[in-house]
SEZAGU-456085 format. One line per 3 residues: their letters; for each residue x, y, z of C-alpha. Coordinates in nm, 3 decimals, m for minus. Example, Ala and Ser with C-alpha at 12.3 -4.5 7.8 and 13.67 -1.06 7.14 Angstrom:
SEZAGU-456085
AS = 1.230 m0.450 0.780; 1.367 m0.106 0.714
This chain:
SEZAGU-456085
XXX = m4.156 m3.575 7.901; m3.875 m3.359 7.952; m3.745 m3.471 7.606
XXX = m4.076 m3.433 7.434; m4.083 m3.032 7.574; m3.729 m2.961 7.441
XXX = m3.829 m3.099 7.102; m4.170 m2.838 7.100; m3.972 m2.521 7.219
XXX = m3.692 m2.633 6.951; m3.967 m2.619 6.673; m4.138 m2.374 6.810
XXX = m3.799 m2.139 6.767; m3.701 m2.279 6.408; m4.097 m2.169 6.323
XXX = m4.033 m1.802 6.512; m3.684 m1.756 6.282; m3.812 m1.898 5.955
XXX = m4.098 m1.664 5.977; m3.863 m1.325 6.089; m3.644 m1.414 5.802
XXX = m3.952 m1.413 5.538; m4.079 m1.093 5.711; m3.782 m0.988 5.666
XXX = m3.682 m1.074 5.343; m4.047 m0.956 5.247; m3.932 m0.622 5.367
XXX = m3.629 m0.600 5.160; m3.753 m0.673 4.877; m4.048 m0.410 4.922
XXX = m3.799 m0.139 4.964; m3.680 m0.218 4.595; m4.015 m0.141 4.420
XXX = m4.177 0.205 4.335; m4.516 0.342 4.534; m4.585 0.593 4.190
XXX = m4.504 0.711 3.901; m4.399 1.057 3.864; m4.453 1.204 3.514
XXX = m4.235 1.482 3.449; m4.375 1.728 3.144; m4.106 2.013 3.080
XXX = m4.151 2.346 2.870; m3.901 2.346 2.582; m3.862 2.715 2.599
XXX = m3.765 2.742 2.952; m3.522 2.459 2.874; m3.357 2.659 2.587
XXX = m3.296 2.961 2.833; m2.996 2.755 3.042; m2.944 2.468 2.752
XXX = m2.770 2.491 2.436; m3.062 2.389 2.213; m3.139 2.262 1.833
XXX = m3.260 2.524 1.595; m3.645 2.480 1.639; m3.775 2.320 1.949
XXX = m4.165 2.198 1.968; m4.447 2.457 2.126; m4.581 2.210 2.347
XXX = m4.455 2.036 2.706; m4.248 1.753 2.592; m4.174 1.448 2.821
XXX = m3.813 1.446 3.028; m3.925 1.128 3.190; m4.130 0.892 3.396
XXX = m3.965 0.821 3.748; m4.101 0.571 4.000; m4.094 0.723 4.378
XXX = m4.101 0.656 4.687; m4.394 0.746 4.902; m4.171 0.965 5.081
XXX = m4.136 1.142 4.723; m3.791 1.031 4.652; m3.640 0.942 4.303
XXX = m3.562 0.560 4.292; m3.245 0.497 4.025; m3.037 0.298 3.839
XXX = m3.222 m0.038 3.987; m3.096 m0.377 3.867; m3.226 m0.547 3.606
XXX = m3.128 m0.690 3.310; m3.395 m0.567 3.063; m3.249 m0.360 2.825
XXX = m3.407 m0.065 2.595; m3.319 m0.271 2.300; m3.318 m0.054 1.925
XXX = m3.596 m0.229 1.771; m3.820 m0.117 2.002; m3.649 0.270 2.005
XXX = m3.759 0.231 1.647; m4.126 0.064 1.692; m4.167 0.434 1.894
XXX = m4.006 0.706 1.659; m4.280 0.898 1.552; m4.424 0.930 1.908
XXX = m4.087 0.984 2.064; m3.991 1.289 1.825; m4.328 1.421 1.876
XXX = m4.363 1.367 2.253; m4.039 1.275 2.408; m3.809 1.478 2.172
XXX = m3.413 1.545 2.251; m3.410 1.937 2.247; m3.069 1.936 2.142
XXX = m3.084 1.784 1.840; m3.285 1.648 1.534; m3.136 1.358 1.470
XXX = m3.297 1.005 1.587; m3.004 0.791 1.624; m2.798 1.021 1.833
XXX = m3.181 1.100 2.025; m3.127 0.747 2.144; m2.890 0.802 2.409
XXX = m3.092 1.023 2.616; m3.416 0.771 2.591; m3.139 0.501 2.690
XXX = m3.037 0.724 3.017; m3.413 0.779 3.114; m3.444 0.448 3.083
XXX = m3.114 0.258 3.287; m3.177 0.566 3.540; m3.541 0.572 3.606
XXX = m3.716 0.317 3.415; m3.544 0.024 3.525; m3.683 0.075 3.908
XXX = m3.992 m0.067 3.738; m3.906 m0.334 3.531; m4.079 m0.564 3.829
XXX = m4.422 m0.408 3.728; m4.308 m0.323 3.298; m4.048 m0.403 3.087
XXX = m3.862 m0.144 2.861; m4.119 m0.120 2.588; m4.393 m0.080 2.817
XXX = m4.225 0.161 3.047; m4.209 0.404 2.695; m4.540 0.318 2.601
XXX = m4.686 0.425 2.959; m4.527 0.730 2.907; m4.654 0.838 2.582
XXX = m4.998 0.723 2.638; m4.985 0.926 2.968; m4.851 1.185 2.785
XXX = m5.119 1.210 2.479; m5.435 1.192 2.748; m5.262 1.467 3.006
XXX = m5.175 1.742 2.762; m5.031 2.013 3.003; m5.063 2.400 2.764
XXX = m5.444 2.354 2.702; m5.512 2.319 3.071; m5.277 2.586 3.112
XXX = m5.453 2.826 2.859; m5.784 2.697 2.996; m5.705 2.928 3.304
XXX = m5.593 3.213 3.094; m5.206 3.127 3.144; m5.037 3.203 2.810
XXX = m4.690 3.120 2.694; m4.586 3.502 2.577; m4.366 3.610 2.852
XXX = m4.560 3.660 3.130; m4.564 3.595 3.481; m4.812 3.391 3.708
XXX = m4.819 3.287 4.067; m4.714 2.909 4.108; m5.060 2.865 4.312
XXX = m5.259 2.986 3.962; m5.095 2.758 3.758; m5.105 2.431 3.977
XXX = m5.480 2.501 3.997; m5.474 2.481 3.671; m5.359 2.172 3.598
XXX = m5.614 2.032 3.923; m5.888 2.173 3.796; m5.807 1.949 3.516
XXX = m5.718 1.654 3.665; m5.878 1.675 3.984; m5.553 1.626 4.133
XXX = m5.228 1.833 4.262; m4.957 1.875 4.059; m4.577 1.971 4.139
XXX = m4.415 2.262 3.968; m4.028 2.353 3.862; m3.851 2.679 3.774
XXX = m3.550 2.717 3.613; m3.349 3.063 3.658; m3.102 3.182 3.328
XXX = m2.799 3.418 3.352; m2.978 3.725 3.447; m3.178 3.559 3.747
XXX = m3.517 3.559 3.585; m3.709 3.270 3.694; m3.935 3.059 3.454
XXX = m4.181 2.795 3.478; m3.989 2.489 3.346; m4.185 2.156 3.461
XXX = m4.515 2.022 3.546; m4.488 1.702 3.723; m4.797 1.482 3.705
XXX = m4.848 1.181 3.959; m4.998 0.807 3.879; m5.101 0.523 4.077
XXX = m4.823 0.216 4.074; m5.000 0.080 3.741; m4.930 0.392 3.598
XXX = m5.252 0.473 3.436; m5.494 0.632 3.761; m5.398 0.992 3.826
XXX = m5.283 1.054 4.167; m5.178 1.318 4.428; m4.836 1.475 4.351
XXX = m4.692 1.610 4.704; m4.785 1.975 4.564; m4.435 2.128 4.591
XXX = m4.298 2.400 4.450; m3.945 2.361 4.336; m3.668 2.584 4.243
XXX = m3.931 2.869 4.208; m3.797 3.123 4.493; m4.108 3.256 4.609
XXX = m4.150 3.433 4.261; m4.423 3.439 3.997; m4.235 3.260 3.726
XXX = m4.209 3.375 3.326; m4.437 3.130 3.122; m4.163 3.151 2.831
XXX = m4.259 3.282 2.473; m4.057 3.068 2.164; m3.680 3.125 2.168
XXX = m3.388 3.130 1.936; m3.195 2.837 1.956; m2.867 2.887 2.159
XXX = m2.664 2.674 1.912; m2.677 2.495 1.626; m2.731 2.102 1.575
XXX = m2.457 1.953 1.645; m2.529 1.571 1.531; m2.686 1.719 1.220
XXX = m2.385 1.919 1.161; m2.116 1.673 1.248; m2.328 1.366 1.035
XXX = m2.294 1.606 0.717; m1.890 1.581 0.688; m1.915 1.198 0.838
XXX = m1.864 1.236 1.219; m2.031 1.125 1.493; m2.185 1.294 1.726
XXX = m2.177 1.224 2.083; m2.457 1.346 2.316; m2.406 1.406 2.681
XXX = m2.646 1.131 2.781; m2.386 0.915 2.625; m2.162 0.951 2.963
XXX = m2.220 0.758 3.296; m2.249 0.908 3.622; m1.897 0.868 3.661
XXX = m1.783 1.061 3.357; m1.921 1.368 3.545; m1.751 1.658 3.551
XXX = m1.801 2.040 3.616; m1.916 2.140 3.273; m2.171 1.845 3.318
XXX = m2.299 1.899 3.655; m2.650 1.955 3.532; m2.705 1.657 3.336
XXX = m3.030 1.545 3.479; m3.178 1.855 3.303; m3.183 1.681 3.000
């Protein structure tokens, strides 16, 4: 008898353990996937006032990425995986990638392809459980095309010719819109004037039902930022430039995090 109750708490423990270490591994492997998507929409104008920039830059907001996050809001990055963002399907894209994902710094596709690359290994990859690399650029310009920020903007009277407008004006914009809060980022040039720079729009985990962003204000110091009218380019085109005697250009995305140094501390801008 006493045998036969040794063998039932035995099993009974073995049951208890296998079960914590499932939980548990359950629980790991949760804290490795994304809640949302966070669709980040910036102004190209209000770029060009801190970034060296190519000689015309589009008059609409142009995608700087799609990051999964946490639903504490945080950035997930650099995830492991070993789907890559292959050429062939860099190329399938072009059109819809210089028209709605464009690098601001230059003209030139092939050299473009290292900053899609860096959105990609940094942000994309923290959802290659739910899409791989071509789908995680064709969420992005889909969500992109049906969520066009400036005619919500100008809906509400909120023009891009150098004015300013409280941050609580133009994130009911956008909700009034999309029935949903936004988030909203300034950027501040040399002479401390602050402009609006991003709208960030929020989607479910299948990124295609518009969510809920936290509704923060970012980088805006209490102040009613410029809505940025065009603006002359800050440089010239480098890759174009360099590609006409037979060099080769080399964008900033091209570096990894642990190239980094002072002159390239604000990298994620791009």
């Amino acid at each position: 008898m006493k045998c036969k109750l040794v063998l039932v708490g035995l099993y009974i423990l073995l049951v208890g353990f296998q079960v914590f270490c499932q939980v548990e591994d359950d629980e790991n492997e949760v804290d490795q996937q994304y809640d949302y998507f966070k669709l980040v929409l910036r102004w190209p104008n209000s770029y060009c006032k801190t970034n060296t920039c190519r000689k015309t830059v589009p008059q609409r907001f142009t995608i700087h990425g799609l990051w999964p996050q946490r639903k504490d809001g945080t950035d997930l990055t650099y995830c492991d995986t070993t789907e890559t963002l292959t050429d062939a399907t860099l190329n399938s894209f072009k059109s819809d990638l210089l028209e709605y994902w464009p690098d601001l710094s230059t003209n030139n596709f092939e050299a473009s392809k290292s900053l899609w690359r860096y959105q990609w290994e940094k942000h994309g990859t923290c959802s290659a459980s739910k899409f791989n690399a071509q789908e995680y650029i064709e969420r992005a310009i889909l969500r992109t095309k049906n969520n066009d920020v400036l005619p919500m903007l100008k809906n509400a009277g909120i023009q891009p010719y150098g004015a300013s407008y409280s941050t609580s004006r133009i994130q009911k914009a956008i909700k009034d819109i999309t029935l949903h809060n936004p988030d909203i980022k300034c950027n501040k040039d040399a002479k401390k004037n602050i402009y609006l720079y991003e709208i960030h729009i929020c989607f479910e985990y299948n990124g295609r039902v518009i969510r809920d962003c936290r509704n923060r204000v970012i980088d805006c110091e209490n102040k009613n930022p410029i809505f940025a009218s065009r603006v002359e380019a800050h440089g010239t085109d480098q890759a174009s430039l360099l590609s006409s005697i037979g060099l080769q250009y080399l964008s900033k995305h091209d570096l990894r995090p642990t190239e980094t140094t002072s002159s390239f501390k604000t990298r994620e801008s791009y």
